[in-house]
DSSP file (Angstrom, degrees, kcal/mol; ACC not computed):
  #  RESIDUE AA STRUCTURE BP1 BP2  ACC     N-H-->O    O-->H-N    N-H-->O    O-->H-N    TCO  KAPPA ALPHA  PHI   PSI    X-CA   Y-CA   Z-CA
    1    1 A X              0   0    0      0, 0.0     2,-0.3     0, 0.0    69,-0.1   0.000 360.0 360.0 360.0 160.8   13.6   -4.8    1.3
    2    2 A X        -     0   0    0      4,-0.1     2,-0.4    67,-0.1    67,-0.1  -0.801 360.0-138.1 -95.6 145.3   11.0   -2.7    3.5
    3    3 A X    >   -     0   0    0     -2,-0.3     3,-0.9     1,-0.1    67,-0.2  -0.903  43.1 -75.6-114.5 150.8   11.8   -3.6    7.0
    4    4 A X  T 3  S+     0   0    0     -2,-0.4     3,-0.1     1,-0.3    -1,-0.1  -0.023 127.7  20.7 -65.5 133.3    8.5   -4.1    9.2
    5    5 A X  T 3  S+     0   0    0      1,-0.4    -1,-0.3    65,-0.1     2,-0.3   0.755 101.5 122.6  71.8  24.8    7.0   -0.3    9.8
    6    6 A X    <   +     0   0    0     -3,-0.9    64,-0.5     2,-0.0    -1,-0.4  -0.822  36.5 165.8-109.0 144.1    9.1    0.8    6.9
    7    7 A X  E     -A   69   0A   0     -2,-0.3     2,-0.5    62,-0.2    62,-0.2  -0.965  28.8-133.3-169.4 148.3    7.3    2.5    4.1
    8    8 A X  E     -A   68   0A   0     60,-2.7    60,-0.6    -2,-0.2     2,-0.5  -0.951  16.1-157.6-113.9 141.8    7.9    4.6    1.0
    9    9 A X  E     -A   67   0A   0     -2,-0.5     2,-0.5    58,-0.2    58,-0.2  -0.813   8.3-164.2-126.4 120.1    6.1    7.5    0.2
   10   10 A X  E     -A   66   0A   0     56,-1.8    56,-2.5    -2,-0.5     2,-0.6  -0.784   8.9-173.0-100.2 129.5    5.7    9.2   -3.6
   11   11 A X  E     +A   65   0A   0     -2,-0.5    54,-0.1    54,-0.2    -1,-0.0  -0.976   6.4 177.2-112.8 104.5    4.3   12.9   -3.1
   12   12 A X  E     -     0   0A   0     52,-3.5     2,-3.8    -2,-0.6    53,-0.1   0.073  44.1-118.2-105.7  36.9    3.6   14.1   -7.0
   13   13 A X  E    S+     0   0A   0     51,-0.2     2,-0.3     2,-0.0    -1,-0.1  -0.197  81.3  28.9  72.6 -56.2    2.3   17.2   -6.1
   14   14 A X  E    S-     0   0A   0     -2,-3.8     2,-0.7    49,-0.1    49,-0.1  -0.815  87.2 -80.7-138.0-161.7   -0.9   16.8   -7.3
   15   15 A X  E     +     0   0A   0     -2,-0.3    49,-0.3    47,-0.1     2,-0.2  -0.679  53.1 135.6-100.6 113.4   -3.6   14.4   -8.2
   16   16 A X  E     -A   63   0A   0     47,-2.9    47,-2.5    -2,-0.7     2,-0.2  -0.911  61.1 -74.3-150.3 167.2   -3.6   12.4  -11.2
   17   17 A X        -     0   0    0     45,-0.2     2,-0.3    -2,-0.2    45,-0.1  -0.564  57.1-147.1 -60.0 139.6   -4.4    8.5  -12.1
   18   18 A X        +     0   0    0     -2,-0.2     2,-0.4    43,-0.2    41,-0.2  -0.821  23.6 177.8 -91.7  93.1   -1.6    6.6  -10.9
   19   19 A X        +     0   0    0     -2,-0.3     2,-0.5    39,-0.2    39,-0.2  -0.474   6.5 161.3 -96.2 151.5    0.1    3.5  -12.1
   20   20 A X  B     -G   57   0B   0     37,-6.4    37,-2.2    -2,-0.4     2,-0.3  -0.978  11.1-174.1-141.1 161.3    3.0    1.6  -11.0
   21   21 A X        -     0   0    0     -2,-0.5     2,-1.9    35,-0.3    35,-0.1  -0.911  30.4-120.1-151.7 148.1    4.6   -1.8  -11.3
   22   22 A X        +     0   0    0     25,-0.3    27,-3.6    -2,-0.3     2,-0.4  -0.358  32.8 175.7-104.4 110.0    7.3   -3.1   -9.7
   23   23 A X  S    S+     0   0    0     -2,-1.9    27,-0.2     1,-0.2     3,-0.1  -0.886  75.6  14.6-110.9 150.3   10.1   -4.2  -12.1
   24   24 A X  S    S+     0   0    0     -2,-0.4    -1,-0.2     1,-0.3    26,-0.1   0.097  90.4 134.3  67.2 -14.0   12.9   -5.3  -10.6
   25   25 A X        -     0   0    0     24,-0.3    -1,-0.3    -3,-0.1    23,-0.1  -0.181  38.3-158.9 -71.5 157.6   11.6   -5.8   -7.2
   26   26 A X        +     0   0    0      1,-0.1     2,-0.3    -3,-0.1    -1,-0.1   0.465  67.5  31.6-122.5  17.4   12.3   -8.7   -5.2
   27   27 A X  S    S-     0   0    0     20,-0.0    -1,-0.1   -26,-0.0    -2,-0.0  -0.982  87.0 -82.7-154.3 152.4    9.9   -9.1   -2.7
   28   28 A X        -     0   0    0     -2,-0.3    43,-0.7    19,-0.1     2,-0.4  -0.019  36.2-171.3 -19.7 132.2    5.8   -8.1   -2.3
   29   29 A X  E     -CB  46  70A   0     17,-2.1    17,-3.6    41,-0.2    16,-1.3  -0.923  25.4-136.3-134.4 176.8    4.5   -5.2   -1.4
   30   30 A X  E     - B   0  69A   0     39,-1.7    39,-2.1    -2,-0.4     2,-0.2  -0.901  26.5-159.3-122.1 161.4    0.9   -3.6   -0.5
   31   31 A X        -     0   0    0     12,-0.4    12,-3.1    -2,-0.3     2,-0.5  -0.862   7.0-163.7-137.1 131.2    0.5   -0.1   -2.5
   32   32 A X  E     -D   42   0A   0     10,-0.3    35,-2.1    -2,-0.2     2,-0.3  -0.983  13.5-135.4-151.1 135.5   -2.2    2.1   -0.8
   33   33 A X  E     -DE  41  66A   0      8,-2.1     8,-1.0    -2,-0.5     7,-0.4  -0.707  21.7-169.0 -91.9 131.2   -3.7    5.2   -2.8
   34   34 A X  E     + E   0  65A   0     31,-2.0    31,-2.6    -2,-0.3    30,-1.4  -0.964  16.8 158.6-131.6 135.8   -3.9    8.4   -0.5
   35   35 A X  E >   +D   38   0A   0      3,-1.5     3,-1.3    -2,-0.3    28,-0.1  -0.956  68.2   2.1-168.9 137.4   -5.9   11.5   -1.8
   36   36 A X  T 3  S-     0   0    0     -2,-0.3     3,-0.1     1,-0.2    52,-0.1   0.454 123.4 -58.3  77.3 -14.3   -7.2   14.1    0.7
   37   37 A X  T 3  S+     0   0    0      1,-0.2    48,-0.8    47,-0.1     2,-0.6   0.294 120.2  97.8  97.8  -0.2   -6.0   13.0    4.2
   38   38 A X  E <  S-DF  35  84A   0     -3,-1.3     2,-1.7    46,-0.2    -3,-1.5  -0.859  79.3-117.7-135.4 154.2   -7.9    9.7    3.5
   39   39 A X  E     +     0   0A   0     44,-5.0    43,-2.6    -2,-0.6    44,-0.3  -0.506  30.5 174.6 -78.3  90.7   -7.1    5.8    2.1
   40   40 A X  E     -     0   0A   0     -2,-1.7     2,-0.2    -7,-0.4    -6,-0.1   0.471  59.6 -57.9 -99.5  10.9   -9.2    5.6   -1.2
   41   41 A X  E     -D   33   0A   0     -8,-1.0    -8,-2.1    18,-0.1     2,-0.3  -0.763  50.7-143.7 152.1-155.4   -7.6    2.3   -1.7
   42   42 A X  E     -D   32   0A   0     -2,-0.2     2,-0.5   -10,-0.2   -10,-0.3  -0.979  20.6-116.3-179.3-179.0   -5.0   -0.4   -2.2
   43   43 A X        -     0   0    0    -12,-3.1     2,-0.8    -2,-0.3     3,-0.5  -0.947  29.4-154.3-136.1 120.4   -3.3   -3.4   -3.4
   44   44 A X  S    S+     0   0    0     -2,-0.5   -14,-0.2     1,-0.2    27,-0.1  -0.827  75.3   0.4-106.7 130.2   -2.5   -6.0   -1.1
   45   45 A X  S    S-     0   0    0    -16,-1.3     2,-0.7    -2,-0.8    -1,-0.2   0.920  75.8-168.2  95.3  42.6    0.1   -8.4   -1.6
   46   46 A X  B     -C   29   0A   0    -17,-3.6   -17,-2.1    -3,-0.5    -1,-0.3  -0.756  19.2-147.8 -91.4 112.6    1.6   -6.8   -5.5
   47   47 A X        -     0   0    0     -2,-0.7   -25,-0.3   -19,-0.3     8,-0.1  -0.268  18.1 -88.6 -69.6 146.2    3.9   -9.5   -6.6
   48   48 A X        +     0   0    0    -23,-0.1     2,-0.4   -27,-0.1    -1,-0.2  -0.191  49.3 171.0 -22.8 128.7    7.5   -8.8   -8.9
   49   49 A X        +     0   0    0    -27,-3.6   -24,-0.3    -3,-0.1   -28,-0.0  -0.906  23.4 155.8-151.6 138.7    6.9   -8.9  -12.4
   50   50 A X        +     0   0    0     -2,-0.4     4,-0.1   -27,-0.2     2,-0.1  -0.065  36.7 127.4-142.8  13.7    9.2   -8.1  -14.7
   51   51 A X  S >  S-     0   0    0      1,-0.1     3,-2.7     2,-0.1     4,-0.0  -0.461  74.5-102.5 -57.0 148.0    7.8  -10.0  -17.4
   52   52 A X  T 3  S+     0   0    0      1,-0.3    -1,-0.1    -2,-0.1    -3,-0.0   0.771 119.1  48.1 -76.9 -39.6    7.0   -8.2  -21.0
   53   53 A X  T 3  S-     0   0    0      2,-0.0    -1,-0.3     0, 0.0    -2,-0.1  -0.079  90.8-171.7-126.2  74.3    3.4   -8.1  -20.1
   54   54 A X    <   -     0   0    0     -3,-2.7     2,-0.6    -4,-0.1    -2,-0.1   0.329  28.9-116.5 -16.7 142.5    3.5   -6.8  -16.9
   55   55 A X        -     0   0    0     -8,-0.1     2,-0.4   -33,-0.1   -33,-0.1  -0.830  31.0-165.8-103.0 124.8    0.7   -6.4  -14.3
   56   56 A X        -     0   0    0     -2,-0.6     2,-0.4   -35,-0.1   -35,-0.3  -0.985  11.5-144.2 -81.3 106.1    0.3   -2.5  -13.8
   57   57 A X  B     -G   20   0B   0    -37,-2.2   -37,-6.4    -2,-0.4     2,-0.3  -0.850  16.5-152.4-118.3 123.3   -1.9   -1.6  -10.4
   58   58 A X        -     0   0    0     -2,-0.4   -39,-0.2   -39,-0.2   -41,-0.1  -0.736  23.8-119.4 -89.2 135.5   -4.1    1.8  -11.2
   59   59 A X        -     0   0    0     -2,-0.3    -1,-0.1   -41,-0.2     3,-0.1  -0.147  28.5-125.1 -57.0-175.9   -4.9    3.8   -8.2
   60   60 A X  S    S+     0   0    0      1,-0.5     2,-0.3   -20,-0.1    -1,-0.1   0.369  94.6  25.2-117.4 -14.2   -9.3    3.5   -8.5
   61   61 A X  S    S-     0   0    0    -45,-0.1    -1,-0.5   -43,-0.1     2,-0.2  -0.966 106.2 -80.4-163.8 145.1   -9.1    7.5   -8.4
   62   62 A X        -     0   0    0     -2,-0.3     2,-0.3    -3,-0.1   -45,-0.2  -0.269  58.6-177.9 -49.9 107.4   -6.9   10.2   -9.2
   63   63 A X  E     -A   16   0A   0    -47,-2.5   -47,-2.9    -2,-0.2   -28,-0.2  -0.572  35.7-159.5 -98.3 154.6   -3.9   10.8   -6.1
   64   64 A X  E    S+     0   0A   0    -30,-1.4   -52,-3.5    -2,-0.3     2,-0.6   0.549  82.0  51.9-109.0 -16.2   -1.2   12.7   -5.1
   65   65 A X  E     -AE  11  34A   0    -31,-2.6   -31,-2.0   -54,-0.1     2,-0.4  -0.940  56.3-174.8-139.2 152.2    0.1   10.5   -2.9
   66   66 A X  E     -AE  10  33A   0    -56,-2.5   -56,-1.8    -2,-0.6   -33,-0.2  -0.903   8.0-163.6-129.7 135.3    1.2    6.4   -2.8
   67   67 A X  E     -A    9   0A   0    -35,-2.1   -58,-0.2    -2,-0.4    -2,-0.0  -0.318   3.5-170.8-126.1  72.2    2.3    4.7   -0.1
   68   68 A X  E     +A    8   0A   0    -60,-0.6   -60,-2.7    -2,-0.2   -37,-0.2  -0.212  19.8 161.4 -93.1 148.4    4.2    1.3   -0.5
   69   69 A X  E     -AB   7  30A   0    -39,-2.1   -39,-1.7   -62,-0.2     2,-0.3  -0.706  49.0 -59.2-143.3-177.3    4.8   -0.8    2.7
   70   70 A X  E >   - B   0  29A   0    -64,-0.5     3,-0.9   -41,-0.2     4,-0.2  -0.565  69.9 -96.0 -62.9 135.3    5.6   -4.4    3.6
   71   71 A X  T 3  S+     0   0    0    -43,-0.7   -41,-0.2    -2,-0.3    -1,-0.1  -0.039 108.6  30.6 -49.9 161.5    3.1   -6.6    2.4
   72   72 A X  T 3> S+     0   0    0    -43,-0.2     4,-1.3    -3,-0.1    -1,-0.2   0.790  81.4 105.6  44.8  30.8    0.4   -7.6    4.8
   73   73 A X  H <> S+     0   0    0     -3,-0.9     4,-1.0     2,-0.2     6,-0.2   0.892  78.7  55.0 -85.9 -63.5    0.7   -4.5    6.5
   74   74 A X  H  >>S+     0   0    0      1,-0.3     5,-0.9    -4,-0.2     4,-0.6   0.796 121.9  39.3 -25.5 -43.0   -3.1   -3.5    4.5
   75   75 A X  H >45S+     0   0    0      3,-0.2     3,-2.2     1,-0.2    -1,-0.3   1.000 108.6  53.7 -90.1 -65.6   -3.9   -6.6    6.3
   76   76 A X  H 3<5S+     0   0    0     -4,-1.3    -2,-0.2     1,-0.3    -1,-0.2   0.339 116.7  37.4 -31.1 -20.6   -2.3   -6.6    9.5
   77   77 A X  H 3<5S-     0   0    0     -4,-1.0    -1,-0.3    -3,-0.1    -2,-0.2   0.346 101.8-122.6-139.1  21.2   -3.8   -3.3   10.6
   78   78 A X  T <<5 -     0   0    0     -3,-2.2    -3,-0.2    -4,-0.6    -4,-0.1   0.606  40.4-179.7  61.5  35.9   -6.9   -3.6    9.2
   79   79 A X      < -     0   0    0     -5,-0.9     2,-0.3    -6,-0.2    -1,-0.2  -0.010   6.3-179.1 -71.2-171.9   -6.8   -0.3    7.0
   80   80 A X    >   -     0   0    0    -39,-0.1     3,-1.6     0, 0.0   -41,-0.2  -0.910  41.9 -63.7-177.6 133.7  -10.2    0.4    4.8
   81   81 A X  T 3  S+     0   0    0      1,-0.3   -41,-0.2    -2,-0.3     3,-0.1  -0.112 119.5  17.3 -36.5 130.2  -11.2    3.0    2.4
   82   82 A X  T 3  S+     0   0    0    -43,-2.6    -1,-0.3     1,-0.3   -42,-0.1   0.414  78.4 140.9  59.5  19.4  -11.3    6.2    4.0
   83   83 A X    <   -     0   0    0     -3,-1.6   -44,-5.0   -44,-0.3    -1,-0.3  -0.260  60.6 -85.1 -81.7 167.7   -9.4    5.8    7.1
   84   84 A X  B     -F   38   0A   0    -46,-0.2     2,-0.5    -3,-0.1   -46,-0.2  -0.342  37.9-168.5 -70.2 155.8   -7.3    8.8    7.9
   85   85 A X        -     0   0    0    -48,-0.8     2,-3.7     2,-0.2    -1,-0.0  -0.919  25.7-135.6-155.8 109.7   -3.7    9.7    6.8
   86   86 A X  S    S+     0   0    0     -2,-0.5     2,-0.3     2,-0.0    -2,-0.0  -0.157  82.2  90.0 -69.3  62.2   -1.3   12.5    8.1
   87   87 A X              0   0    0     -2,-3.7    -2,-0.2   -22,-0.0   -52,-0.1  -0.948 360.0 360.0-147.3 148.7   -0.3   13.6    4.4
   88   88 A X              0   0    0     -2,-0.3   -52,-0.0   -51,-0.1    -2,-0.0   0.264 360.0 360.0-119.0 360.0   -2.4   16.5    2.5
C-alpha cells in the first residue's frame, strides 16, 4: 500500500512516452506525468488489472518522470496541468 503522503517516484533519465499498468497491484492509485518541473497530466483513480487485456495509462506527452500516489490525492489537492514540481 501507499500510506497517505506516500508516493513513488520513476526517474528514467529522460523523456520518452510512458506506459504503465499495474499488474499485481492491490489497491488504486493516481499516476501523474511530470516533464520539466511541471504536471502535464494524470490518471486519477487507475484500478488493478491483471487481466489478459489489460488497461495500459499513456502519459499525453513524452516524460522523464512518474509519480504514483494514493488515489485521490490528484483530487484531494486539487493538482492541474502545469502546476509546479521539485523534480527536473
Amino acid at each position: 500500500s501507499l500510506a497517505e503522503g506516500g508516493a513513488m517516484l520513476f526517474d528514467f533519465g529522460d523523456a520518452a512516452l510512458r506506459g504503465f499498468w499495474l499488474k499485481d497491484m492491490l489497491f488504486p492509485i493516481d499516476i501523474i506525468w511530470i516533464e520539466g518541473g511541471r504536471v502535464v497530466g494524470f490518471v486519477e483513480n487507475a484500478a488493478p488489472d491483471d487481466s489478459p487485456a489489460r488497461t495500459v495509462y499513456y502519459s499525453p506527452v513524452p516524460v522523464r518522470f512518474v509519480l504514483e500516489v494514493p488515489a485521490g490525492t490528484v483530487k484531494k489537492y486539487n493538482f492541474a496541468g502545469g502546476d509546479g514540481v521539485g523534480v527536473r
